[in-house]
VOPAGU-2260 file (C-alpha; in pm, 1 decimal, decimal comma):
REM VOPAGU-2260
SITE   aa  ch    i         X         Y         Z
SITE  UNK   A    0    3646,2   -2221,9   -3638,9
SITE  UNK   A    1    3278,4   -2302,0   -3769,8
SITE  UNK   A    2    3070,0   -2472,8   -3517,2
SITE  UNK   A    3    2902,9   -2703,9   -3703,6
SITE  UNK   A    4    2862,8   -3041,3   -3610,5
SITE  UNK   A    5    2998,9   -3353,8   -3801,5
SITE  UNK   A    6    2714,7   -3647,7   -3815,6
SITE  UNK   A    7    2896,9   -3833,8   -3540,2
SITE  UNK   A    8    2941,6   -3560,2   -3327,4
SITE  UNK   A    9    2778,3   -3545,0   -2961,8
SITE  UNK   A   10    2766,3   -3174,0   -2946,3
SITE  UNK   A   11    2487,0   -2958,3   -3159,2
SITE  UNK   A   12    2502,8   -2625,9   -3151,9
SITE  UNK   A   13    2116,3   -2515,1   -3231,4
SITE  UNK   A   14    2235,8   -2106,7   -3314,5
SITE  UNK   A   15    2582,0   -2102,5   -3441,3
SITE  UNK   A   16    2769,7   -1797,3   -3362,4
SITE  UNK   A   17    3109,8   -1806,2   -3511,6
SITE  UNK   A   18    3178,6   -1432,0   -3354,9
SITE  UNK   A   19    3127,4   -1564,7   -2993,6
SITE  UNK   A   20    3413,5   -1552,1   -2783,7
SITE  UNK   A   21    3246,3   -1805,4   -2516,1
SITE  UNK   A   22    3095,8   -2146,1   -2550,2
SITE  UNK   A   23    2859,8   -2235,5   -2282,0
SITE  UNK   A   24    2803,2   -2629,6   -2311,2
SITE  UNK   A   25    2474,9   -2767,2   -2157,2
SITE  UNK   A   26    2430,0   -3143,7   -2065,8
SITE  UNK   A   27    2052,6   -3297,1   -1979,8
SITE  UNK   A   28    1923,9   -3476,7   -1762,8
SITE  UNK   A   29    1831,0   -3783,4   -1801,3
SITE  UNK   A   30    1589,1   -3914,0   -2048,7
SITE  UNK   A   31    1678,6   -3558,1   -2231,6
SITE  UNK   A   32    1803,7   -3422,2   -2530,2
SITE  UNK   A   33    1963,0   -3120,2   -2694,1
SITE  UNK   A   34    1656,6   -2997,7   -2714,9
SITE  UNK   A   35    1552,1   -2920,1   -2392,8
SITE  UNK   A   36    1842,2   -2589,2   -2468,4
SITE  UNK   A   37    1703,2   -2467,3   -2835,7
SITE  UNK   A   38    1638,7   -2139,2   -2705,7
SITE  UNK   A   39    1910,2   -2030,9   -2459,1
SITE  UNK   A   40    2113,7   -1856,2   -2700,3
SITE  UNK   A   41    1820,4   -1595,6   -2665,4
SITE  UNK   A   42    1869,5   -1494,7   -2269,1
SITE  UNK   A   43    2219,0   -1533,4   -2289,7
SITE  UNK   A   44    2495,1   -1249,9   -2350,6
SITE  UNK   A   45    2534,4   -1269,2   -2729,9
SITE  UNK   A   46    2866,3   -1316,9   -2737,0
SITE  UNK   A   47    2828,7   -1667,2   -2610,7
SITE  UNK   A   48    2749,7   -1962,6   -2812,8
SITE  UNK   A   49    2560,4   -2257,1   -2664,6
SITE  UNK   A   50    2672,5   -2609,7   -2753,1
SITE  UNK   A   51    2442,2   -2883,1   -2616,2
SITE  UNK   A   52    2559,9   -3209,5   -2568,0
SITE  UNK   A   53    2357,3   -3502,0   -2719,5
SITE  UNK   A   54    2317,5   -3823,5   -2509,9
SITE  UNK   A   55    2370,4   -4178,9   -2794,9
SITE  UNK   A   56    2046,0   -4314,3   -2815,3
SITE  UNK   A   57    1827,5   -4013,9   -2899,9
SITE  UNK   A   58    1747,3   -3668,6   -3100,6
SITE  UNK   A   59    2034,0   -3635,0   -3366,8
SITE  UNK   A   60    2207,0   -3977,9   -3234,5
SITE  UNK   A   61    1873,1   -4198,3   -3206,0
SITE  UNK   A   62    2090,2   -4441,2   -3424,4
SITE  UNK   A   63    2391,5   -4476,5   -3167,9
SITE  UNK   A   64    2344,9   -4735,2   -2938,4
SITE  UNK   A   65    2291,9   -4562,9   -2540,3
SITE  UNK   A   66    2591,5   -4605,0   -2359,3
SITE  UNK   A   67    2493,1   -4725,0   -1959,2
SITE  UNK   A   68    2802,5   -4659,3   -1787,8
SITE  UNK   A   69    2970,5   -4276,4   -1684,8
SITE  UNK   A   70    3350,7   -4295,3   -1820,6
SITE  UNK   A   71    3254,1   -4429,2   -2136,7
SITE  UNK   A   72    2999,9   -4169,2   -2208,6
SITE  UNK   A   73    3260,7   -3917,5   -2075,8
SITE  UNK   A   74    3531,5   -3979,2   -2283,2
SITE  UNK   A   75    3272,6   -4030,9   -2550,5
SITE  UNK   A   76    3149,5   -3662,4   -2489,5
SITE  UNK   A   77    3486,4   -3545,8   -2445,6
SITE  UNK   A   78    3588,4   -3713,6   -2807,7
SITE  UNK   A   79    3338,8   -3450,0   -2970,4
SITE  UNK   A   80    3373,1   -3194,9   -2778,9
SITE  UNK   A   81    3763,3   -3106,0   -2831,7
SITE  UNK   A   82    3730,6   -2908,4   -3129,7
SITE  UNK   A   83    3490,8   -2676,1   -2977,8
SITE  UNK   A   84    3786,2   -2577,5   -2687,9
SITE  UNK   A   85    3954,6   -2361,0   -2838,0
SITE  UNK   A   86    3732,7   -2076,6   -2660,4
SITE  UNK   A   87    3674,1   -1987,3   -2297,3
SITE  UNK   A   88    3416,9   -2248,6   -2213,0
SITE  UNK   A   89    3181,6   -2287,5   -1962,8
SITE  UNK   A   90    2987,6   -2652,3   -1824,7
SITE  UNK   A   91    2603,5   -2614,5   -1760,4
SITE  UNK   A   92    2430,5   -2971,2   -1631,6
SITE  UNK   A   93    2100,3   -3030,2   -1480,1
SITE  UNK   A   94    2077,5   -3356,3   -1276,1
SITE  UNK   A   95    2230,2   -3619,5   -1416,4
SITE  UNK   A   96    2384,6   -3348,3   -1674,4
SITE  UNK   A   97    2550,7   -3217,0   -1368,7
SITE  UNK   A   98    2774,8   -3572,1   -1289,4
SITE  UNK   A   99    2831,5   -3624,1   -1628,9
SITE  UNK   A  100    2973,7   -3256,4   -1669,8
SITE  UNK   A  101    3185,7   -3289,6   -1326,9
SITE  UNK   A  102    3333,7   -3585,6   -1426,6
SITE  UNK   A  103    3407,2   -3394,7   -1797,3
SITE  UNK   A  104    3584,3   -3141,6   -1623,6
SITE  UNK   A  105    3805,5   -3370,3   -1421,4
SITE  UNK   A  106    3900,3   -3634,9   -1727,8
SITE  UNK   A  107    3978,5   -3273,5   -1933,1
SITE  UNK   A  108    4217,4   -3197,9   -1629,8
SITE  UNK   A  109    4388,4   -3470,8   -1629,3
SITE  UNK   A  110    4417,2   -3558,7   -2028,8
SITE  UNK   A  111    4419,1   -3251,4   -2176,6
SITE  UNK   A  112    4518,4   -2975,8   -1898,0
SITE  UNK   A  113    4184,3   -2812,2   -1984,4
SITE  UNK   A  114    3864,4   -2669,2   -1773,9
SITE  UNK   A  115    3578,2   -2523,8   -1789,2
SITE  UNK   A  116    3617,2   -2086,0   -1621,5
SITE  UNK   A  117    3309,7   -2191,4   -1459,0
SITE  UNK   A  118    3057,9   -2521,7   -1414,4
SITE  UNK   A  119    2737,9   -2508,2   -1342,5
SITE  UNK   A  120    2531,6   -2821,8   -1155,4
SITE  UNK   A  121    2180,7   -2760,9   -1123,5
SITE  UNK   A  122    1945,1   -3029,7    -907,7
SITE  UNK   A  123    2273,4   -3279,6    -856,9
SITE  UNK   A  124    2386,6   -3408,2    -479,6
SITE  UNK   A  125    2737,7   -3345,3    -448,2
SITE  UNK   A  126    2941,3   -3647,0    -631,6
SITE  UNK   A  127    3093,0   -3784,4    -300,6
SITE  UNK   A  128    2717,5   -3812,8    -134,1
SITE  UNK   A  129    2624,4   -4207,6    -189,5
SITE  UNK   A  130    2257,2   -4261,5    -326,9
SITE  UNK   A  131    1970,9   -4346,3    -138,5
SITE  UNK   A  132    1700,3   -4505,1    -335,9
SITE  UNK   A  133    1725,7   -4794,1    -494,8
SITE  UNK   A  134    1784,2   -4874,3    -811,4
SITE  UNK   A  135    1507,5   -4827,5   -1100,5
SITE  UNK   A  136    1699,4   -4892,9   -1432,2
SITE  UNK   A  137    1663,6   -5259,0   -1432,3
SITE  UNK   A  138    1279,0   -5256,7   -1280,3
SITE  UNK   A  139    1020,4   -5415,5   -1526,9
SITE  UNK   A  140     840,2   -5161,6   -1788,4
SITE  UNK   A  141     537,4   -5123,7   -1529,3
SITE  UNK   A  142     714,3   -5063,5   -1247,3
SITE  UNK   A  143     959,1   -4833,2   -1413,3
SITE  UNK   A  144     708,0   -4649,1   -1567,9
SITE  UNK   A  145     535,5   -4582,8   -1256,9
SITE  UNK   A  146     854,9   -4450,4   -1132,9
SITE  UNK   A  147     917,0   -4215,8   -1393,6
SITE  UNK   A  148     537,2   -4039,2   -1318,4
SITE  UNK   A  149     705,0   -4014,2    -978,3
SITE  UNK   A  150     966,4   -3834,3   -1079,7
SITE  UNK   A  151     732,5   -3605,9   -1295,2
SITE  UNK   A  152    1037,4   -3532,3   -1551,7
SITE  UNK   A  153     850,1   -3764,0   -1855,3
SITE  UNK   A  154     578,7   -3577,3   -2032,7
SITE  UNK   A  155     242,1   -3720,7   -1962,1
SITE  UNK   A  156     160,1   -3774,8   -2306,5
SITE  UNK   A  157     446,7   -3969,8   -2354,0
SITE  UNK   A  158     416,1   -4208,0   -2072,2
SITE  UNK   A  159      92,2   -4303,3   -2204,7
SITE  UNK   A  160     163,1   -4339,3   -2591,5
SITE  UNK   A  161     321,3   -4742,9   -2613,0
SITE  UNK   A  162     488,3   -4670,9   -2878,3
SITE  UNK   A  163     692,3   -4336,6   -2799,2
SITE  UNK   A  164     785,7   -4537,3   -2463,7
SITE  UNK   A  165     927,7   -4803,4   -2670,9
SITE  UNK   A  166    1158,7   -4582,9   -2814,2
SITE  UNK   A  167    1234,3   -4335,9   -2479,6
SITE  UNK   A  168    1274,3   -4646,0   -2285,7
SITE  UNK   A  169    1628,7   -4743,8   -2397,7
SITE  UNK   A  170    1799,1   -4463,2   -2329,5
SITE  UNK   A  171    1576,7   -4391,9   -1983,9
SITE  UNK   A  172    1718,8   -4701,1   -1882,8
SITE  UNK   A  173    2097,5   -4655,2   -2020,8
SITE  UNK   A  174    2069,9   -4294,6   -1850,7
SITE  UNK   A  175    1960,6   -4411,2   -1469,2
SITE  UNK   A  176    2209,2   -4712,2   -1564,7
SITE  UNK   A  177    2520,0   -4462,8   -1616,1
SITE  UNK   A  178    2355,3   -4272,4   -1239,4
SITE  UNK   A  179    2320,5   -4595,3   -1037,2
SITE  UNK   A  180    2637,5   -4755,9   -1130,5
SITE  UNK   A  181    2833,2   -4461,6   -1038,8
SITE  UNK   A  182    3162,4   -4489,8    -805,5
SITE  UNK   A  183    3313,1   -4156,7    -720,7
SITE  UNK   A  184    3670,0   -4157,1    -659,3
SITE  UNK   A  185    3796,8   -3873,6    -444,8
SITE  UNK   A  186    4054,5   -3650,1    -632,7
SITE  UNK   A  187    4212,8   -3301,8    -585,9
SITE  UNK   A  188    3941,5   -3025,8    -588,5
SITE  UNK   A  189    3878,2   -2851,0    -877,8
SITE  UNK   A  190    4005,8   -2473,6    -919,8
SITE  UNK   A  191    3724,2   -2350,2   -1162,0
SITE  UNK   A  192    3424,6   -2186,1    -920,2
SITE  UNK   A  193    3097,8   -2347,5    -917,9
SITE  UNK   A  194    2755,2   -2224,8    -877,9
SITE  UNK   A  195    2494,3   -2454,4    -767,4
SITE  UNK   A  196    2109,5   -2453,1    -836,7
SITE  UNK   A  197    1842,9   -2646,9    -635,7
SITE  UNK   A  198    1519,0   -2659,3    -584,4
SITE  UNK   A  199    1275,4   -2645,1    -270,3
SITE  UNK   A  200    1044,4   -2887,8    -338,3
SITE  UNK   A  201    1334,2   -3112,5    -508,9
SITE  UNK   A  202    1247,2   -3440,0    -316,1
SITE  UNK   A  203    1538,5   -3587,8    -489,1
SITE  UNK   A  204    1773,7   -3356,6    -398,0
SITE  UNK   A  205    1817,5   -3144,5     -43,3
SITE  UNK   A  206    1988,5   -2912,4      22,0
SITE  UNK   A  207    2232,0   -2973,2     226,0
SITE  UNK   A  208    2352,9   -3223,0     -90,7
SITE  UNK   A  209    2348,5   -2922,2    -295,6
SITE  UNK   A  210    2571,9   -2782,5      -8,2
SITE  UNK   A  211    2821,6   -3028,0     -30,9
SITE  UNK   A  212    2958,0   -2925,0    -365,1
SITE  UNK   A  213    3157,3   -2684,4    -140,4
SITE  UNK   A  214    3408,9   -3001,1    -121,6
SITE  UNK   A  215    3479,5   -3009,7    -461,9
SITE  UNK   A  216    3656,4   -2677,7    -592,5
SITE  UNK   A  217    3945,2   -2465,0    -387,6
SITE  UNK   A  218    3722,4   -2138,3    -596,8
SITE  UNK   A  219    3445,1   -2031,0    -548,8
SITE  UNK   A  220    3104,9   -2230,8    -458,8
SITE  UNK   A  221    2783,5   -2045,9    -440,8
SITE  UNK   A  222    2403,3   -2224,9    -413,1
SITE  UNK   A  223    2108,2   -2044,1    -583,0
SITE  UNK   A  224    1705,1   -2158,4    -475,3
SITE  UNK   A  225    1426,7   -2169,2    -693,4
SITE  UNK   A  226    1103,7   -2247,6    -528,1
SITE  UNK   A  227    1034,6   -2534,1    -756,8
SITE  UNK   A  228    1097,4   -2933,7    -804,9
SITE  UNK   A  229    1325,4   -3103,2    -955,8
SITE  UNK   A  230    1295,5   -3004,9   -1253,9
SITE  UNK   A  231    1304,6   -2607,4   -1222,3
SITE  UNK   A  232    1468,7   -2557,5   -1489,6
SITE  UNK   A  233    1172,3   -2540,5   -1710,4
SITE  UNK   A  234     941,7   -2271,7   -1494,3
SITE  UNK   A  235    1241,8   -2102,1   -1379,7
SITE  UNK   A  236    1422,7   -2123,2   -1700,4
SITE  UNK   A  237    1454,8   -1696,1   -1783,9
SITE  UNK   A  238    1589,4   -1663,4   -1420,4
SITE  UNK   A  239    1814,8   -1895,3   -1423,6
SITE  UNK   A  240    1936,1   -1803,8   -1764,8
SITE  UNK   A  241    1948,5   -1477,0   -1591,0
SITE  UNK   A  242    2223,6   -1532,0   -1312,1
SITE  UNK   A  243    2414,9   -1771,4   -1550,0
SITE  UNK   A  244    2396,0   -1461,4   -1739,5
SITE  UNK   A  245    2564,2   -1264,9   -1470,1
SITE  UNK   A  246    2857,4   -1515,8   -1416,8
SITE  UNK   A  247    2976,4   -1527,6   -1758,5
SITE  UNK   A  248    2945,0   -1155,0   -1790,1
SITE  UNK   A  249    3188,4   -1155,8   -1511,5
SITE  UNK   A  250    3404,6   -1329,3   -1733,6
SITE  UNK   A  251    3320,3   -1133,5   -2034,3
């Protein structure tokens, strides 16, 4: 089937490659877009297609409201992403792209008798590990804002321009909004394997929460370091791509 999106769709496939016989599909983190994966189709086997997943609110769906909650989003998500299943697929999600793709796999389970052959969560605690910050999506712009420098994930350049922030600042807020009012609800593992990335110097994430993934498949779990932040998936990016690489070759 072609692979090219419908104007409502969630999922944008930046290379289309009809002869693929894999799908990898990435989801952002938060205050991210489709873009952030433009250029994975070049480190990756090329007989896998890369579908991003685009957030409402932003890039090619800046006219769709932001949705602030997880299971609407989800089943949003899943809604577009159906008629790109007919292929072994794969999940790839970085922070909060790793939550929203864990709780994609598990609403596919139990819908559609689908999953992922393998899922990928990069610089996400474990879903059953409670939070422990407070917080930040309903702060006031100043505070917020200050926040996100924290975090160091916003460009620089945008958290000083007024007027990008008054467009990013929606969907920042609708994104932390669908991580802080998150309840997990214990299930049955999952029985796809898992591979987890993390970062050193993550101060939002340590490792032992990277660890406890273990509790969520019956396959296999396996945790890869980068000697980065939070966000070393943009330094890092070739090696990563690299041992993602290796897993779907596996499968290839």
């Amino acid at each position: 089937m072609t692979t090219t999106p419908t104007l409502n769709s969630l999922i944008n496939c930046p290379q289309p490659n009809p002869q693929a016989n894999l799908r990898l599909f990435c989801f952002p983190y938060a205050g991210g877009s489709s873009m952030i994966f433009r250029t994975w189709s070049n480190s990756l086997p090329r007989n896998v297609e890369v579908c991003a997943v685009e957030y409402p609110g932003r890039g090619r769906q800046i006219k769709s409201a932001p949705i602030a909650k997880l299971q609407p989003l989800v089943k949003a998500i899943a809604s577009s992403a159906l008629p790109y299943l007919d292929k072994p697929f794969a999940f790839f999600g970085h922070s909060m792209g790793g939550l929203v793709s864990f709780e994609l796999t598990r609403l596919l389970r139990l819908e559609y008798n689908l999953k992922p052959f393998h899922l990928f969560i990069s610089a996400r605690r474990a879903p059953q590990i409670p939070p422990t910050k407070p917080p930040i999506h309903g702060l006031p712009e100043a505070e917020l804002l200050e926040e996100l420098r924290t975090l160091n994930g916003t460009p620089k350049a945008v958290l000083e321009n007024p007027e990008l922030m008054q467009i990013f600042l929606p969907f920042l807020r609708a994104d932390f909004a669908v991580l802080e009012t998150y309840n997990y609800t214990p299930q049955q593992p999952l029985d796809c394997p898992i591979t987890i990335f993390g970062g050193w110097q993550d101060k939002e994430v340590s490792h032992e929460a990277l660890q406890a993934w273990r509790e969520q498949t019956t396959a296999t779990c396996s945790l890869q370091m980068f000697d980065g932040d939070h966000f070393f998936i943009h330094p890092y990016q070739n090696s990563l791509l690299k041992l993602i690489s290796q897993e779907l070759g596996v499968r290839n």
